[in-house]
PLY file of the C-alpha trace (Angstrom):
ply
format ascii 1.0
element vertex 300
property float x
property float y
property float z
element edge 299
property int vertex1
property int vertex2
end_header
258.06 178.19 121.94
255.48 181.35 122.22
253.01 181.16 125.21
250.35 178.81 124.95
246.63 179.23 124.89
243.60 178.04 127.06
240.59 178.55 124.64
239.42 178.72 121.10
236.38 180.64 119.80
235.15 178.82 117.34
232.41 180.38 114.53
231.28 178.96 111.10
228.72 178.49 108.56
228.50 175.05 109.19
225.34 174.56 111.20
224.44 171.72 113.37
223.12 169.01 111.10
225.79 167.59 110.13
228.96 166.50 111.90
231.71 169.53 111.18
231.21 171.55 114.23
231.68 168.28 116.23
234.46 166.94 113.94
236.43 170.44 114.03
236.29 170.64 117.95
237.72 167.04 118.74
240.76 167.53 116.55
241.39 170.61 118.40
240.75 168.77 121.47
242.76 165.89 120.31
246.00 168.23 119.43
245.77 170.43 122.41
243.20 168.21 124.99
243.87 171.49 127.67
241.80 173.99 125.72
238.43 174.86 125.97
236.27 175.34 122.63
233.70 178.02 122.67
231.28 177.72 119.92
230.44 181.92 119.56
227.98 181.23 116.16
227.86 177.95 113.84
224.42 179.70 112.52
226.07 182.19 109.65
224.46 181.52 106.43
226.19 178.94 104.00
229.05 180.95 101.95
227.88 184.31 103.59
231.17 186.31 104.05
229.74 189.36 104.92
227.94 188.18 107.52
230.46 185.64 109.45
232.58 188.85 109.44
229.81 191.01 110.81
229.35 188.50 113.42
232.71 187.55 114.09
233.05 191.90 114.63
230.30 192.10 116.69
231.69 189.32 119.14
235.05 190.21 118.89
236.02 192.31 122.09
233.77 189.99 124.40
236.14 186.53 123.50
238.26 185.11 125.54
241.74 185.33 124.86
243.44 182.87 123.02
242.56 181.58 119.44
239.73 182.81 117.39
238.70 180.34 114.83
236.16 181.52 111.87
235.67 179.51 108.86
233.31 180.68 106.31
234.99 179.30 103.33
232.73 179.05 99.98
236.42 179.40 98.49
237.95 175.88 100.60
240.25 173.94 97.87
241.26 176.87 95.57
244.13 179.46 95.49
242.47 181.45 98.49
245.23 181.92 101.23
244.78 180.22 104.97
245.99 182.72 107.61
246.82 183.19 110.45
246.72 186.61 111.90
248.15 187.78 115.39
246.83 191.01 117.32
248.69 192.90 120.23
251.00 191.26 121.71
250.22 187.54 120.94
246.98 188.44 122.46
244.92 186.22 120.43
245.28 185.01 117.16
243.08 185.04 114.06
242.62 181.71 112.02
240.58 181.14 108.98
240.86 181.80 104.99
241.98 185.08 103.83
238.61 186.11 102.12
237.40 189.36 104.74
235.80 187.11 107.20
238.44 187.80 109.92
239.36 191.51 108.60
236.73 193.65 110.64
237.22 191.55 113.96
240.74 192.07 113.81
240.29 195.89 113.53
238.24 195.93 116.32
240.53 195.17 118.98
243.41 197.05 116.93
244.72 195.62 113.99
247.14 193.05 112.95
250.72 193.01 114.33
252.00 189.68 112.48
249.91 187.67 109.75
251.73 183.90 108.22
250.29 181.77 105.55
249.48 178.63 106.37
251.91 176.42 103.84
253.77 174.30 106.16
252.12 170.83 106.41
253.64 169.56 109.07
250.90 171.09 110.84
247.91 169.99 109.07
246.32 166.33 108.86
246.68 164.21 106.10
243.79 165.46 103.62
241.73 162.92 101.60
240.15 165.47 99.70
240.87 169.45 99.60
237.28 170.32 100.69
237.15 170.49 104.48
239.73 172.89 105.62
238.40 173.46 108.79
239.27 170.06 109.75
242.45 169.38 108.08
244.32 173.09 108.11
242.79 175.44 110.50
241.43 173.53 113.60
245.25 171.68 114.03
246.76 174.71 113.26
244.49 176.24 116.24
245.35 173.66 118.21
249.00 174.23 117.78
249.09 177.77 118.68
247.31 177.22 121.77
250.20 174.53 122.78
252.64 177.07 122.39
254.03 177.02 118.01
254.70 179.86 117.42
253.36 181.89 114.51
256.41 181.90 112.08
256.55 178.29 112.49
253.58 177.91 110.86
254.12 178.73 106.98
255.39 182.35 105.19
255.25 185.50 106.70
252.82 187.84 104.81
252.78 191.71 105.24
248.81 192.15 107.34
247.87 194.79 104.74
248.05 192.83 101.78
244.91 190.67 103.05
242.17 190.61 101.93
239.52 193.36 103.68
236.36 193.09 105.08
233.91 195.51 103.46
231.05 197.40 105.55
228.25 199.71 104.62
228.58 203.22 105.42
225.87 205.12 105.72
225.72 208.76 103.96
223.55 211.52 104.14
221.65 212.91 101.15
218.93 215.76 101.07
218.61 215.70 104.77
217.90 212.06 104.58
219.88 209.43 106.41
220.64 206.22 103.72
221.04 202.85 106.04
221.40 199.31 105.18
220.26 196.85 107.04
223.23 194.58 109.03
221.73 191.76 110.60
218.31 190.18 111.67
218.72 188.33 114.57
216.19 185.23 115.85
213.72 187.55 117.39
213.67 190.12 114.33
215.12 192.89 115.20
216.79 195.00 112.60
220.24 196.09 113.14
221.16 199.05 110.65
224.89 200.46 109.76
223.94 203.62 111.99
225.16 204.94 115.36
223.06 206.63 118.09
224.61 209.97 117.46
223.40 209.97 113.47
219.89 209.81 114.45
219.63 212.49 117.08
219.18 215.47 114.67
216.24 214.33 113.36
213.04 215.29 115.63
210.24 212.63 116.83
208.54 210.68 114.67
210.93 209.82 112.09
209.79 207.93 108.31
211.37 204.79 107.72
211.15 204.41 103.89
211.21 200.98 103.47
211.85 198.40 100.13
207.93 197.63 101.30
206.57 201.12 101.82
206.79 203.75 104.84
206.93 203.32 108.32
206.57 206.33 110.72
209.05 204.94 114.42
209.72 207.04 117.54
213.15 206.12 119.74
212.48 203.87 122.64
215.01 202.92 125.53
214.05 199.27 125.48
211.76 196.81 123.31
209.10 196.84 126.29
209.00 200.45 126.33
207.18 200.10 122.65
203.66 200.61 122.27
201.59 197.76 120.87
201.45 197.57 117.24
204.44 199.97 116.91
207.60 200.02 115.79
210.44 201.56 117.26
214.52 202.92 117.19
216.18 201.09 119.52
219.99 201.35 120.32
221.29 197.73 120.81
223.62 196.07 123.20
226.56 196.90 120.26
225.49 200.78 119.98
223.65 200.91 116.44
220.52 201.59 115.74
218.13 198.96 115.31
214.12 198.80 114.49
212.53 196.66 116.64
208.82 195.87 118.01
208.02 194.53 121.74
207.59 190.67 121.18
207.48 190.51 117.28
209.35 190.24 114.65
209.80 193.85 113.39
211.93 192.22 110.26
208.71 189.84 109.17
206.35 192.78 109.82
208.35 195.09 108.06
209.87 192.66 105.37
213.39 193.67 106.08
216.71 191.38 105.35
220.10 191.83 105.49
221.12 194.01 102.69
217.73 196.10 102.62
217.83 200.15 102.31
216.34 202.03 105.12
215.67 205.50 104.57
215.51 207.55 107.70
214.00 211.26 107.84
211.82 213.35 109.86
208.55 211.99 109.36
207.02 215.94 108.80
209.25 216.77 105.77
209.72 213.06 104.50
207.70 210.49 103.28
204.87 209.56 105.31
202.59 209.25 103.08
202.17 205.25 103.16
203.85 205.34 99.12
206.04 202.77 98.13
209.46 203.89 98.91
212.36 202.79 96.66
213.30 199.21 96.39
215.64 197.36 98.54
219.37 196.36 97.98
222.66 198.05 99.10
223.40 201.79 99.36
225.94 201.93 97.46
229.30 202.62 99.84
231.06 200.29 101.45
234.58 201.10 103.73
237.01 198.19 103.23
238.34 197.46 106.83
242.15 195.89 106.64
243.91 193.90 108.84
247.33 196.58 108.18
249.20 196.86 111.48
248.63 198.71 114.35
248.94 199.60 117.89
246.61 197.29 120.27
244.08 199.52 121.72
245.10 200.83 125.89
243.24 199.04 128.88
0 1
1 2
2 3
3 4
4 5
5 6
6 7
7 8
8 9
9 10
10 11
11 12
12 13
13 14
14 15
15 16
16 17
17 18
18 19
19 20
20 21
21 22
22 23
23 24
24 25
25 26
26 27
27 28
28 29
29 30
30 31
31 32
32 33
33 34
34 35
35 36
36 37
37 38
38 39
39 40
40 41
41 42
42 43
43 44
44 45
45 46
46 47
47 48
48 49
49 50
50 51
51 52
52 53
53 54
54 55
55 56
56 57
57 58
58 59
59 60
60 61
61 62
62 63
63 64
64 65
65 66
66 67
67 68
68 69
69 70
70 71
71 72
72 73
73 74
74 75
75 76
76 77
77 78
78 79
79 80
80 81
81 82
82 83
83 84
84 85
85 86
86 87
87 88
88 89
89 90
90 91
91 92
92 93
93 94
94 95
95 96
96 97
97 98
98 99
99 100
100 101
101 102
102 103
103 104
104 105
105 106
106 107
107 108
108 109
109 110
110 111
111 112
112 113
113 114
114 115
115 116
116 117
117 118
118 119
119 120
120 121
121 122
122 123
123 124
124 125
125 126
126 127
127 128
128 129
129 130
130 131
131 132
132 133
133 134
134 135
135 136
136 137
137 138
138 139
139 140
140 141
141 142
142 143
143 144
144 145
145 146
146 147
147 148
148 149
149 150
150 151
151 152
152 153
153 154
154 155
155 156
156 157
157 158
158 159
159 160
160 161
161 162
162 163
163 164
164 165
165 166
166 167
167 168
168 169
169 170
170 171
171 172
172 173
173 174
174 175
175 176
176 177
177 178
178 179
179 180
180 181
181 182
182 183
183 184
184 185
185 186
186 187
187 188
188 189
189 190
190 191
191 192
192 193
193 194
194 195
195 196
196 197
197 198
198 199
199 200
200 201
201 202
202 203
203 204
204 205
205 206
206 207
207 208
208 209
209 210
210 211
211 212
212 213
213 214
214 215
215 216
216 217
217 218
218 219
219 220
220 221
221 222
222 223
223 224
224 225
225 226
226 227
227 228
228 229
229 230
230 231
231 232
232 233
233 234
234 235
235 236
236 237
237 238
238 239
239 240
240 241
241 242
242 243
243 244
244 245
245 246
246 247
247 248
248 249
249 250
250 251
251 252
252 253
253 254
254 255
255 256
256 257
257 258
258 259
259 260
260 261
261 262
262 263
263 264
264 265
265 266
266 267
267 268
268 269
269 270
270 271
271 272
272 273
273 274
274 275
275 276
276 277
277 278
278 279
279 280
280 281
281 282
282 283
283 284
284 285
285 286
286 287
287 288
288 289
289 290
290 291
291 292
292 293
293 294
294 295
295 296
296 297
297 298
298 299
């Protein structure tokens, strides 16, 4: 028997609306009634991957330890693997469907050392139909964990680097230009972009934003209240990217930015601040695959 677990963070794409998030949390409860369920998102968009992963990433070295339960599953009921993935040193464990929603969190706090399919039924519930997974294969399997199963008890062994990665935008330079995509929106609009503090200090004050709408000329600011009315600025967020924000609106509506959108970033005296259309939106183009292939926990 492995050691057991007080709490499971729990994110999906179910929303609130219906009764999944509720469902999912008392089997958990009824398997292991000792843990504590911590509900980090249920807000993802429906069958949105890339974004469960992006916010399962960005939460990642905040949770609790114990068991980290995503399920954004537009695959649930066909050959898709469900996983379960340990990190360090039974630190926490990874549980959802082996389709790159769990491979960019797991990086972040330093890879995969163990990874199991979940094929043995003895810890599942009986299934009516094969279409709720989260229910029936990875909230008892959760459960289980945190009351102590250990992780080879749980189905096959599978090597961490054959599962499936997550895939993130990288941005790239090109003529002096910096090519971002936009990340994430979150509720009050801010824009989070695929860029680090550091790749924005070359360029001098103002910079052009070239936008899938047109230009936008945006200084840095230190906080959202430290932009001027009607502007927009460069923030660096509580994660360390870049994001464009506006004090008390919603620089994504203003701006008509989504998730996605290319954001073209150059000095606003040699770019194009001329109020043109830029080029239109979409994805720039390269993406990094990040793996769950084993490594060495991160040091304290």
């Amino acid at each position: 028997m492995a050691s057991r677990f007080e709490t499971v963070s729990f994110l999906s794409d179910y929303g609130l609306q219906d009764e999944f998030v509720g469902v999912v949390t008392s089997v958990i409860r009824a398997v292991a009634p000792h843990v504590t369920v911590v509900d980090i998102t249920h807000g993802v968009p429906a069958h949105d991957v890339r974004a469960g992963g992006l916010a399962l990433a960005r939460a990642a070295q905040y949770l609790a330890p114990g068991v980290v339960l995503a399920v954004v599953d537009p695959g649930v009921g066909t050959d898709r693997r469900a996983v379960a993935v340990e990190v360090g040193d039974r630190e926490a464990v990874f549980v959802g469907p082996d389709n790159g929603v769990l491979a960019s969190a797991v990086a972040m706090v330093g890879g995969a050392s163990a990874a199991v399919e979940l094929t043995d039924p003895a810890f599942h519930l009986p299934a009516p139909g094969p279409t709720f997974a989260g229910r029936d294969v990875f909230a008892p399997v959760a459960a289980h964990l945190c009351n102590g199963a250990a992780l080879a008890d749980l189905g096959e062994l599978v090597d961490p680097a054959q599962l499936l990665p997550g895939v993130l935008p990288v941005s790239r330079t090109e003529a002096g230009k910096l090519v971002a995509e936009v990340l994430w929106v979150d509720r009050y609009g801010n824009v989070q972009l695929n860029v680090g503090a550091d790749e924005i200090e070359p360029f001098d004050e103002p910079l052009s934003l070239a936008l899938p709408s047109g230009v936008r000329t945006a200084s840095r600011a230190g906080a959202y209240g430290a932009i001027g009315p009607g502007a927009v600025a460069l923030v660096v967020d509580s994660y360390g990217l870049v994001s464009i924000a506006a004090d008390r609106r919603s620089a994504a509506d203003e701006l008509g930015l989504a998730p996605g959108d290319t954001v073209i970033l150059a000095p606003a005296e040699g770019g194009d601040g001329d109020g043109t259309s830029a080029p239109g939106g979409g994805h720039p183009g390269h993406t990094s695959p990040v793996s769950l292939r084993s490594r060495p926990p991160p040091r304290p």
